[in-house]
C-alpha positions in Angstrom: 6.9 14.5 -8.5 7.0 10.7 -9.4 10.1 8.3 -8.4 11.0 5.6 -10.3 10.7 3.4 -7.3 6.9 4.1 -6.6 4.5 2.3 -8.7 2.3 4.8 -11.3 -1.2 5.9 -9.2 0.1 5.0 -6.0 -1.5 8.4 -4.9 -4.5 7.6 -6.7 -6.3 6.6 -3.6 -7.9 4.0 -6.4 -9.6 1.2 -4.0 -10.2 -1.2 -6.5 -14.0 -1.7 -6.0 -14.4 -1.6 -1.7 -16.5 -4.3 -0.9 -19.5 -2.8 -2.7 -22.1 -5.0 -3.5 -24.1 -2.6 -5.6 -27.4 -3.4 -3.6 -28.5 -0.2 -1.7 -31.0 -1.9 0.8 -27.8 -2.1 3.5 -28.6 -5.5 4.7 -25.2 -5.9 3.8 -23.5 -4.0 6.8 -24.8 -6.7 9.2 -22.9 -9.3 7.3 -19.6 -7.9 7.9 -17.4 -9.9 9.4 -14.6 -8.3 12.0 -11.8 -9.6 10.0 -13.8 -8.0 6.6 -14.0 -4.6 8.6 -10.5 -4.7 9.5 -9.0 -5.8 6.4 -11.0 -2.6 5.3 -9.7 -0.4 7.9 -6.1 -1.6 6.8 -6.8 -1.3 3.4 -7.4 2.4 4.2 -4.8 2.8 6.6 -3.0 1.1 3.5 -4.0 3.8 0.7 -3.1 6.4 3.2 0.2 5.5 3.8 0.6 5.0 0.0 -0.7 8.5 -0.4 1.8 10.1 2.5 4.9 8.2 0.9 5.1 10.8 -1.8 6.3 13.4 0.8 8.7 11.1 1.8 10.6 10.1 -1.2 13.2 13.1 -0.5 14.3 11.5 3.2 14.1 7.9 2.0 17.0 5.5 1.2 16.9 3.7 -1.8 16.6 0.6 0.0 13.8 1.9 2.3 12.1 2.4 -1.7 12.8 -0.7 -2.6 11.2 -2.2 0.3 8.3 0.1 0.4 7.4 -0.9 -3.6 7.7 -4.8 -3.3 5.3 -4.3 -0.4 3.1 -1.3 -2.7 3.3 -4.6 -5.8 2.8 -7.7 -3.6 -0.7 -5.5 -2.3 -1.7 -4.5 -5.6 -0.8 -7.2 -8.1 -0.1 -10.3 -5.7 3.2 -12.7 -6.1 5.6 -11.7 -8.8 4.3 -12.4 -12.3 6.4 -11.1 -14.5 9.6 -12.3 -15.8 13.0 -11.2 -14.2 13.9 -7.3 -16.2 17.2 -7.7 -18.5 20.7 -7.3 -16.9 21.2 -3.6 -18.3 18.0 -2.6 -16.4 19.6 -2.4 -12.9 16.7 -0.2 -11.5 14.0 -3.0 -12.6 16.0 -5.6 -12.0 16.6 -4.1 -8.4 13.0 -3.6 -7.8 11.9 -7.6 -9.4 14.1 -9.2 -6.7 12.9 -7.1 -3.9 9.3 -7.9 -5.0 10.0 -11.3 -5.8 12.0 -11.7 -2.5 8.3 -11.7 -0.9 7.5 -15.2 -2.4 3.7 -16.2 -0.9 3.6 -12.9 1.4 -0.2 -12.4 2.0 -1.2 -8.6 0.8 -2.4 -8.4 4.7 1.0 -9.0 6.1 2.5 -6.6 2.7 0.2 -3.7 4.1 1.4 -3.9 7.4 5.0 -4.0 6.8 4.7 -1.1 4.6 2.2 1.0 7.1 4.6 0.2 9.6 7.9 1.4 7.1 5.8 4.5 6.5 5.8 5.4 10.3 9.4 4.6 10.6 10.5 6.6 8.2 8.0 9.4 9.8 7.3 9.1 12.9 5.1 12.1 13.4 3.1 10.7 10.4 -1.1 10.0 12.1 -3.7 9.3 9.6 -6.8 8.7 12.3 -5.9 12.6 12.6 -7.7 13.9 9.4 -10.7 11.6 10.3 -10.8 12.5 13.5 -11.1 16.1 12.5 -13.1 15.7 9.6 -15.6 13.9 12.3 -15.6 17.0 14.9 -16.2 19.7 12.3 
């Protein structure tokens, strides 16, 4: 069930094009920097959490939405680009300003304020535990 406050293929698990550089010889790999490897990791970590806040939706406040989508925008489209909704859209206009209200956040510091609002809100919430599983089977 979509909520108005969650942004259309948030559960997509859409990466937008992982640092792939479409050359299959893997010299690549030895390139990676640690800060490129965990950027990926939080990206994942990221994606994740984006995926598990659909569960969510029912114990969340709307504020703890609000907060959750500027950080979900400020990730996926950067700073806020477009203009300010009309007065009689008080659900847009809500979720502009909380977007907007992250001015020059970097998507690094968006993902981990949301991965870190997405264990708040469920604490019992582990995604290394799929992964670890997956890797003992």
């Amino acid at each position: 069930m979509a909520t108005p406050f969650l942004p259309s293929g948030a559960t997509t698990g859409d990466s937008g094009g992982e640092l792939s550089s479409g050359d299959d010889s893997g010299d690549m790999e030895s390139f990676q920097t640690p800060e490129a490897e965990g950027t990926r990791s939080l990206a994942e970590l990221f994606e994740k959490a984006a995926a598990h806040v659909q569960g969510l939706v029912q114990v969340a406040s709307r504020e703890q939405l609000l907060y959750l989508y500027a950080r979900y925008k400020q990730v996926k489209v950067g700073n806020c680009n477009t203009p300010k909704p009309n007065f009689f859209d008080f659900e847009g206009k809500q979720k502009w300003e909380a977007w907007k209200a992250l001015g020059d956040s970097s998507p690094s510091q968006a993902m981990q304020e949301y991965i870190a609002a997405v264990k708040k809100l469920d604490p019992g919430w582990n995604p290394q535990v799929p992964a670890l599983l997956e890797f003992l089977s």
